[in-house]
NUNUMI-748021 format. One record per residue (C-alpha): residue in three letters; x, y, z. Coordinates in nm, 3 decimals, always signed. Example, Ala and Ser with C-alpha at 12.3 -4.5 7.8 and 13.67 -1.06 7.14 Angstrom:
<sites>
ALA/+1.230/-0.450/+0.780
SER/+1.367/-0.106/+0.714
</sites>
This chain:
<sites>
UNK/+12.199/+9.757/+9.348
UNK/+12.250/+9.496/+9.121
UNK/+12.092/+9.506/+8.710
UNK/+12.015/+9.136/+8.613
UNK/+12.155/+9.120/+8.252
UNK/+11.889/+8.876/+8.080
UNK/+11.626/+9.184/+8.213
UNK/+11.493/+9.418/+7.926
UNK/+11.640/+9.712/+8.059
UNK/+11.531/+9.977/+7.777
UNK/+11.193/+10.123/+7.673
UNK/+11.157/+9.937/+7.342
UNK/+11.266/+9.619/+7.526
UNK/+11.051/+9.607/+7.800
UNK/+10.730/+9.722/+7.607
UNK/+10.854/+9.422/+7.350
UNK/+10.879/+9.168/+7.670
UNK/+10.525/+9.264/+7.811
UNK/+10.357/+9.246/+7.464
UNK/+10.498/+8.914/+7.439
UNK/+10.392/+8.807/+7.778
UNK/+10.003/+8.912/+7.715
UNK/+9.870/+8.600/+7.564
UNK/+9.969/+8.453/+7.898
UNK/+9.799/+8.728/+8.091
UNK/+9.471/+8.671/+7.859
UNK/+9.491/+8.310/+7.933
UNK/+9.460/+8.354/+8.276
UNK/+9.293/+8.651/+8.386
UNK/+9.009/+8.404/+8.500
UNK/+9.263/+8.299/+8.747
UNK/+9.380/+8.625/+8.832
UNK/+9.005/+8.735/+8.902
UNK/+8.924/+8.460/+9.134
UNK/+9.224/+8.464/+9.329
UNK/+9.221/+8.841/+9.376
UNK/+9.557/+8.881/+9.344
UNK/+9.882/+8.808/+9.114
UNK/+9.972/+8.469/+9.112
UNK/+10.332/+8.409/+9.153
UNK/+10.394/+8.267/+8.872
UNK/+10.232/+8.619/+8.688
UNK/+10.419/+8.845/+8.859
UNK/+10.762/+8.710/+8.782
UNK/+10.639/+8.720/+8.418
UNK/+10.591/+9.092/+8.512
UNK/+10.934/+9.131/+8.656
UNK/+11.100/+8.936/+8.394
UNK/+10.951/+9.178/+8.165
UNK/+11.154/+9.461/+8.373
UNK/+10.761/+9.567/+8.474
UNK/+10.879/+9.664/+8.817
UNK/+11.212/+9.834/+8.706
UNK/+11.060/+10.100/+8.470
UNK/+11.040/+10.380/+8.710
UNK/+11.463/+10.364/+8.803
UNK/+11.698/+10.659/+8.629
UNK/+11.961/+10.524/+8.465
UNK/+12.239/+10.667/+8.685
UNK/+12.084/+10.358/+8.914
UNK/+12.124/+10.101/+8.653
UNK/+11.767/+10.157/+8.533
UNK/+11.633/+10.254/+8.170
UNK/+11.511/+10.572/+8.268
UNK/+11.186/+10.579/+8.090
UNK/+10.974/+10.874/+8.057
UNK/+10.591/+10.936/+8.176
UNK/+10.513/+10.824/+7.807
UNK/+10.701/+10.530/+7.690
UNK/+10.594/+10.442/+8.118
UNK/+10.233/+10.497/+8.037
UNK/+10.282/+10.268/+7.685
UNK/+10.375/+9.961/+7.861
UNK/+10.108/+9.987/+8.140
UNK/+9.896/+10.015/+7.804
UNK/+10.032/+9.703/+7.668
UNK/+10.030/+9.529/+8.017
UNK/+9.663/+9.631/+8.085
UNK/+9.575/+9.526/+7.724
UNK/+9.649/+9.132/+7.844
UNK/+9.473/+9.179/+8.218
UNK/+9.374/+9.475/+8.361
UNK/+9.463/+9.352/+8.721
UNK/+9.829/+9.259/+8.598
UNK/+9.822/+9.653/+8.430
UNK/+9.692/+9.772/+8.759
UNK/+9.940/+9.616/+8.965
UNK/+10.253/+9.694/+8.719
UNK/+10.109/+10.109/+8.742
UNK/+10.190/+10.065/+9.109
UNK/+10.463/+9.819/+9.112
UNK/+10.686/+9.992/+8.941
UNK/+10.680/+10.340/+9.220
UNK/+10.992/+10.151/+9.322
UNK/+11.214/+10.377/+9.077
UNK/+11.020/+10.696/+9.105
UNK/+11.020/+10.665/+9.492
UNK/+11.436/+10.626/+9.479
UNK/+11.476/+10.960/+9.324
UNK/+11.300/+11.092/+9.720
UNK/+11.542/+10.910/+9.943
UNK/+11.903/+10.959/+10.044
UNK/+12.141/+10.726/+9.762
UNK/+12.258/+10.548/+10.077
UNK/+11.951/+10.429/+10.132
UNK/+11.865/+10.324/+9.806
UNK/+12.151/+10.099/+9.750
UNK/+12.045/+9.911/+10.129
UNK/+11.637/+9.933/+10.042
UNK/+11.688/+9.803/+9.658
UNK/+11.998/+9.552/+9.584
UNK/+11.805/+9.521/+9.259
UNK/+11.558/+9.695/+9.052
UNK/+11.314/+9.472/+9.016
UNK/+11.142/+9.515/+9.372
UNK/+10.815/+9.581/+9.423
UNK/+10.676/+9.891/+9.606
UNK/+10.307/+9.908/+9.713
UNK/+10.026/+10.133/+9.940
UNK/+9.874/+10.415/+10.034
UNK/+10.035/+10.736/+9.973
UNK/+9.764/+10.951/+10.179
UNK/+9.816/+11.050/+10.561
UNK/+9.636/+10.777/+10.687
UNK/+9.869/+10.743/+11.005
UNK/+10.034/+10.883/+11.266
UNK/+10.392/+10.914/+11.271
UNK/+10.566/+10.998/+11.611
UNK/+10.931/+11.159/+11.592
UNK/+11.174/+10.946/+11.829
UNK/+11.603/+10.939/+11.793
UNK/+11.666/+10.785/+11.415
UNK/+11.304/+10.820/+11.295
UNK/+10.957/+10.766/+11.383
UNK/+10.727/+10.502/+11.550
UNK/+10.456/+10.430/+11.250
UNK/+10.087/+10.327/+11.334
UNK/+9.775/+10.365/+11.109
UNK/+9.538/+10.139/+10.888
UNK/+9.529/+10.213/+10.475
UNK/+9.312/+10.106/+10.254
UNK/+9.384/+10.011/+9.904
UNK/+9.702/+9.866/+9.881
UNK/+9.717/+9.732/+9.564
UNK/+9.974/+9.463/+9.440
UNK/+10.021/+9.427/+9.836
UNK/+10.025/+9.077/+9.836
UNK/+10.329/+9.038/+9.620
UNK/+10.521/+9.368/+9.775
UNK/+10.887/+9.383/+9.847
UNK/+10.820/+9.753/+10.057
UNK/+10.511/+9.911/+10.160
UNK/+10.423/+10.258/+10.151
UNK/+10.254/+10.437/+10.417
UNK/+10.157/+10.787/+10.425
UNK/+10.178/+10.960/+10.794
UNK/+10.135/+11.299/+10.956
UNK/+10.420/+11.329/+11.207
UNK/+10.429/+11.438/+11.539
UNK/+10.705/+11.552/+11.795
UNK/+10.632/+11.493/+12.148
UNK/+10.230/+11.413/+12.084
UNK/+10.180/+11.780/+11.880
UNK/+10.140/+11.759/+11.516
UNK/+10.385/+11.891/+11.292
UNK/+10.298/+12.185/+11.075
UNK/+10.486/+12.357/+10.780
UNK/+10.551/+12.751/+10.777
UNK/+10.190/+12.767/+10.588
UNK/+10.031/+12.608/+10.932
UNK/+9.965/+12.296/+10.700
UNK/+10.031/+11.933/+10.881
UNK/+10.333/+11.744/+10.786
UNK/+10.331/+11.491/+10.568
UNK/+10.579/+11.234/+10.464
UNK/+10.550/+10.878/+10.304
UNK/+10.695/+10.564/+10.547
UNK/+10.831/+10.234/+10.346
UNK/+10.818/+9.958/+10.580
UNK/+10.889/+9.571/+10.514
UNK/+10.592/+9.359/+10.432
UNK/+10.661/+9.163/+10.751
UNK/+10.617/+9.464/+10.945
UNK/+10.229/+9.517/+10.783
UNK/+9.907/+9.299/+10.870
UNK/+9.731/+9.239/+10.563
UNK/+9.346/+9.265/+10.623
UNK/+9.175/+9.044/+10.314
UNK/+8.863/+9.265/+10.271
UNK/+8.919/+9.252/+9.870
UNK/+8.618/+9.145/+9.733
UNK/+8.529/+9.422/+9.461
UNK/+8.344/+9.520/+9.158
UNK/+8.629/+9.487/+8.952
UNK/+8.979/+9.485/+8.935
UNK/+8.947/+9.151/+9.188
UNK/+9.275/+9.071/+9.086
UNK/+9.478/+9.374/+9.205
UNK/+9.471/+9.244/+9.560
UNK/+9.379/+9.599/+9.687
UNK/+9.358/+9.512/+10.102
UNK/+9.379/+9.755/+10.331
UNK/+9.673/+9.690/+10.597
UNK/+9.754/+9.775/+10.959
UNK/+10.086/+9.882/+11.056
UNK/+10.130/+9.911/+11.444
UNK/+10.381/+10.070/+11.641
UNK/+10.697/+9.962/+11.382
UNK/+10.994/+10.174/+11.404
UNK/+11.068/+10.327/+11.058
UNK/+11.404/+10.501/+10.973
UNK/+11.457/+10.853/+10.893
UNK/+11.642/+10.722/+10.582
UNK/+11.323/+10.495/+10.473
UNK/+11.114/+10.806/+10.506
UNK/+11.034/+11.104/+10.205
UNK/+10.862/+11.391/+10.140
UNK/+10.704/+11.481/+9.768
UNK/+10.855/+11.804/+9.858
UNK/+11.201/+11.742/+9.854
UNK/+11.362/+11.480/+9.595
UNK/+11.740/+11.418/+9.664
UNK/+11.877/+11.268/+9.341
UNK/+11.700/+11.443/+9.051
UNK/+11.566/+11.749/+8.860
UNK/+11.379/+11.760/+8.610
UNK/+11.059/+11.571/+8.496
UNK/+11.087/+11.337/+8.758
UNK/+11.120/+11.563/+9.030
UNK/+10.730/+11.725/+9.048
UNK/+10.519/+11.576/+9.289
UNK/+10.275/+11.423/+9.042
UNK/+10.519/+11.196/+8.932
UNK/+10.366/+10.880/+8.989
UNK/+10.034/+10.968/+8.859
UNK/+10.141/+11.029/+8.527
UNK/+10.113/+10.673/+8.398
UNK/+9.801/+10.633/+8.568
UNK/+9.573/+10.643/+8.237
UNK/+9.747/+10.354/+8.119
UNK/+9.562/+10.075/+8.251
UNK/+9.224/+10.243/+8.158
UNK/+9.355/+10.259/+7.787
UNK/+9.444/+9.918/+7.746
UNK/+9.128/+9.762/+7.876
UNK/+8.944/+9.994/+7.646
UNK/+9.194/+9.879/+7.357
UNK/+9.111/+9.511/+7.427
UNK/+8.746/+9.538/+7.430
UNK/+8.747/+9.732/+7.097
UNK/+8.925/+9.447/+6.955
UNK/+8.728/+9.187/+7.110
UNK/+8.402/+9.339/+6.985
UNK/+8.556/+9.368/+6.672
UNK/+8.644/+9.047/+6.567
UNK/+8.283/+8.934/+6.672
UNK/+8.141/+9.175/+6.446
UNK/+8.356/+9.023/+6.145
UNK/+8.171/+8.705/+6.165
UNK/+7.837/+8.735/+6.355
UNK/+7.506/+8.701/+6.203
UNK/+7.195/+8.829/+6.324
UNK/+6.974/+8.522/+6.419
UNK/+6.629/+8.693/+6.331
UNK/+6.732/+8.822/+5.935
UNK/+7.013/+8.626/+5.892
UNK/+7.211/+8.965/+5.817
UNK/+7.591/+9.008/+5.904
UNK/+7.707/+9.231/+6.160
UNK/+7.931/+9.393/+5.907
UNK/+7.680/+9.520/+5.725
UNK/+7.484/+9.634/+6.019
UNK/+7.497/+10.026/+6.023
UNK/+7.376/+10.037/+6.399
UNK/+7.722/+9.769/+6.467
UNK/+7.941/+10.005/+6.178
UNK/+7.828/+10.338/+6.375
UNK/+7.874/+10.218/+6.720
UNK/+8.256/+10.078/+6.633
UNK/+8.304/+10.411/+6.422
UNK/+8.239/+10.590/+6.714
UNK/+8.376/+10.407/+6.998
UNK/+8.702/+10.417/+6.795
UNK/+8.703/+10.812/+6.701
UNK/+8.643/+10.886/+7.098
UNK/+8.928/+10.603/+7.197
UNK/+9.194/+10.816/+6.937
UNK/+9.075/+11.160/+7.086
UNK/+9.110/+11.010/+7.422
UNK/+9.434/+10.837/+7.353
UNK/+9.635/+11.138/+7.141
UNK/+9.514/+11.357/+7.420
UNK/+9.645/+11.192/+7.740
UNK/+9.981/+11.131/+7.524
UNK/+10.017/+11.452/+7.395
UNK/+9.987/+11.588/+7.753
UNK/+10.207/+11.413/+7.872
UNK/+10.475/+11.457/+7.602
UNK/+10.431/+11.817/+7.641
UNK/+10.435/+11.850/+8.028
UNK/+10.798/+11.610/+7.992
UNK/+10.954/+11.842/+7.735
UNK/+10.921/+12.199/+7.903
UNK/+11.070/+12.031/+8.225
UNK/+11.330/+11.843/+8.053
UNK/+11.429/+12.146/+7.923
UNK/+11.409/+12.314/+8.268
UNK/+11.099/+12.478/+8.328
UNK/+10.911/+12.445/+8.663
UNK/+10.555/+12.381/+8.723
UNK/+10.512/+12.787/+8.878
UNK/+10.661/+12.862/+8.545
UNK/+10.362/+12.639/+8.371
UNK/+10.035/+12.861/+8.236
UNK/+9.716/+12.732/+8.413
UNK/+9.590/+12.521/+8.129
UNK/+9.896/+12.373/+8.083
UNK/+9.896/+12.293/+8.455
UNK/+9.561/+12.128/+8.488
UNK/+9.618/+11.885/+8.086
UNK/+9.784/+11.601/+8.236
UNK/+9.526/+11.569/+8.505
UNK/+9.207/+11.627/+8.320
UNK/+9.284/+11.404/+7.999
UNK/+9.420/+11.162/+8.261
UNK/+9.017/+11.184/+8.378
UNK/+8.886/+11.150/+8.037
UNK/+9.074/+10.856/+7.983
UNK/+8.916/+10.672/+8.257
UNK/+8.552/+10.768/+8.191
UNK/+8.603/+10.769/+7.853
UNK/+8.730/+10.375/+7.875
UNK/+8.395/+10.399/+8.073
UNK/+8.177/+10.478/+7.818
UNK/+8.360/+10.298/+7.544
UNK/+8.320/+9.948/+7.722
UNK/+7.957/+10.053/+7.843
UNK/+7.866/+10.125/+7.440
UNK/+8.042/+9.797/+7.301
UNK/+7.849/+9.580/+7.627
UNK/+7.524/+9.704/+7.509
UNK/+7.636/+9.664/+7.110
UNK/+7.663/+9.282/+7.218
UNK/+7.401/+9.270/+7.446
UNK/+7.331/+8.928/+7.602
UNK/+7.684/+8.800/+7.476
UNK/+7.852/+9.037/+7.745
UNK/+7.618/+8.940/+8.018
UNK/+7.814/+8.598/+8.094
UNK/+8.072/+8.582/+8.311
UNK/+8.272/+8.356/+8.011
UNK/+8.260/+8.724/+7.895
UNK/+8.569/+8.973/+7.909
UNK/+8.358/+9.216/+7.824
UNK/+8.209/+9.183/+8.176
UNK/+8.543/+9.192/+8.328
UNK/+8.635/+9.509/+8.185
UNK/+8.315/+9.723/+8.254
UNK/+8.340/+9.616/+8.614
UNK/+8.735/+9.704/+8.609
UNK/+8.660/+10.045/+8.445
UNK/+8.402/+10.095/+8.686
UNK/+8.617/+10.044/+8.989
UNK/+8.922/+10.230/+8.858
UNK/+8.653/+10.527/+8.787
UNK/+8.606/+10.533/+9.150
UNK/+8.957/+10.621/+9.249
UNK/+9.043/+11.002/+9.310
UNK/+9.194/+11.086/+8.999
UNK/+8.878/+10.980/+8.823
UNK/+8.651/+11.210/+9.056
UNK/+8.463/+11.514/+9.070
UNK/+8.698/+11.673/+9.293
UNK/+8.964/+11.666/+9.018
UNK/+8.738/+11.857/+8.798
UNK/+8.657/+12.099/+9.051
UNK/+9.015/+12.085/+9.151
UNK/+9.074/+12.240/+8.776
UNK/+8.810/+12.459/+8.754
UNK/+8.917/+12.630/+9.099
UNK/+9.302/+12.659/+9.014
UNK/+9.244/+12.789/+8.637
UNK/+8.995/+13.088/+8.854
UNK/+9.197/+13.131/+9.156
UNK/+9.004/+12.928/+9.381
UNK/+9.090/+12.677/+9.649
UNK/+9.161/+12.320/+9.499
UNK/+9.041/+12.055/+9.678
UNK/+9.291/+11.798/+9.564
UNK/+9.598/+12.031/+9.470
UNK/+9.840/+11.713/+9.464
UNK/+9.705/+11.660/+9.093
UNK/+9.830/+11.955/+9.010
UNK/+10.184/+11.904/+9.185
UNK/+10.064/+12.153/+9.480
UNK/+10.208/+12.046/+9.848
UNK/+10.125/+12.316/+10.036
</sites>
């Protein structure tokens, strides 16, 4: 594993290298939209920006960031294209992933850190035991940042000699696959609401021989403790992307309100109460929003820096990262729904970010970790009930 010297390779350098890279993004997120996917030329920007390398410890080479100054330049990426902040969330699993596999491994898999990971995570296929590993097969959906991937995820159930696996709780077995891209059919059934550019396909993987080494388990990391060792790891950063769109359409409604008139009277915009109340308000909900998902997170990566375990974590401190992770997203939601209607007509136009963004914010609210079932995933573990999604709260079993 090689570290490419000219890279920013620290948290205050890469976050300085993508905020200098968004007026790039901005300029052509049209682009991005309509080709539903990264261009090339975009996501070299991204990995020039040491995007992809955020995720490695530094014992790799890497700068070893934590879940917040992680989640800051997802901010700052999404903040120039929400695609390109999308894509750089998942992109940069690379590093996280590493800490799960055997260092051999690593060092064959990643001869730098820059390499893309992307995929689906869930047990989508099947994974047959045979001598050295398993025989893969199974079609995901939603792999974003696919189309630019150096490795592709997979998540299997495995099987020995056609019988499922199961775990001393009678629970299946479950363990992620990377595979080459060249070993995946992509299937382009991308066109979405929003985040067009993320190149989300679903894939087909059939039959390919994986190794045990290119195989992990959330279960078991190999090379760390600590804060990157719980299996929520790479979900952390997620409210990122949903905070930086909200950021830019703040500012974007902003500025028009500094100089707009209304036709009819003639009056400015900045002395319109209605336009002064809806800004005051979008903003207050944005900081709440904001200091919460950061002050979650800061908290959860301090008590197991300093060696705590997630058993050892009281209930409510077990279910903050995930719930202000979900208020983020709907709470982008609502922020970008408010300012659309504030500008009324002027967002209607495709010529519109504003657009853009609602119809992003609206797709990201439909992944899992913007659902019901993490609510309800919450409200069961802080009573004693049965979670329906207990990965959010770093439960395996």
């Amino acid at each position: 594993m090689t570290t490419l010297d000219a890279r920013p390779n620290t948290a205050e350098e890469i976050l300085a290298a993508v905020e200098a890279i968004v007026p790039e993004l901005r300029a052509r997120s049209v682009e991005i939209e309509q080709s539903r996917r990264l261009p090339a030329e975009v996501v070299e920007l991204m990995r020039d920006a040491g995007v992809f390398r955020m995720g490695f410890a530094k014992e790799f080479g890497g700068p070893g960031l934590t879940s917040v100054e992680q989640t800051r330049v997802i901010e700052a990426l999404a903040y120039g294209d929400t695609s390109a902040g999308w894509c750089g969330m998942v992109g940069m699993d690379t590093g996280l992933f590493a800490g799960y596999l055997p260092e051999s491994a690593i060092r064959e898999m990643f001869p730098t850190l820059d390499m893309v990971t992307a995929g689906m995570l869930f047990a989508a296929g099947r994974a047959e035991r045979v001598s050295g590993g398993y025989r893969l097969s199974g079609r995901w959906s939603f792999g974003s940042g696919i189309t630019h991937a150096d490795w592709v995820s997979a998540g299997a159930h495995t099987y020995t000699g056609g019988e499922k696996d199961v775990n001393a709780e009678g629970n299946p077995n479950w363990r992620v696959m990377l595979v080459r891209p060249t070993e995946v059919e992509l299937v382009d059934n991308w066109r979405s609401t929003g985040l067009a550019g993320s190149g989300s396909l679903d894939y087909v993987i059939s039959d390919v021989f994986v190794p045990e080494a290119h195989t992990f388990s959330f279960a078991r990391p190999r090379n760390r403790t600590g804060p990157l060792s719980v299996p929520d790891l790479q979900m952390r950063k997620m409210p990122g992307v949903a905070l930086g769109a909200a950021r830019a359409a703040l500012d974007f409604a902003r500025d028009i309100a500094r100089t707009k008139v209304n036709r009819l009277t003639g009056a400015p915009w900045s002395d319109d109460c209605r336009v002064q109340f809806a800004l005051g308000e979008c903003e207050a909900d944005f900081a709440e929003m904001r200091h919460a998902v950061y002050g979650s997170l800061e908290h959860r990566w301090s008590r197991l820096e300093a060696g705590a375990t997630l058993d050892g974590f009281t209930p409510d401190e077990r279910v903050a990262t995930m719930l202000t992770r979900l208020k983020a997203f709907r709470g982008a939601r609502s922020i970008v729904r408010r300012l659309y209607d504030l500008l009324a007509t002027t967002s209607i136009y495709k010529s519109s970010p504003m657009d853009r963004w609602l119809r992003d914010l609206e797709t990201m609210c439909q992944h899992t970790v913007a659902g019901d079932v993490i609510v309800q995933s919450a409200g069961a573990y802080l009573v004693g009930g049965e979670p329906r999604f207990p990965l959010a709260l770093g439960i395996l079993d």
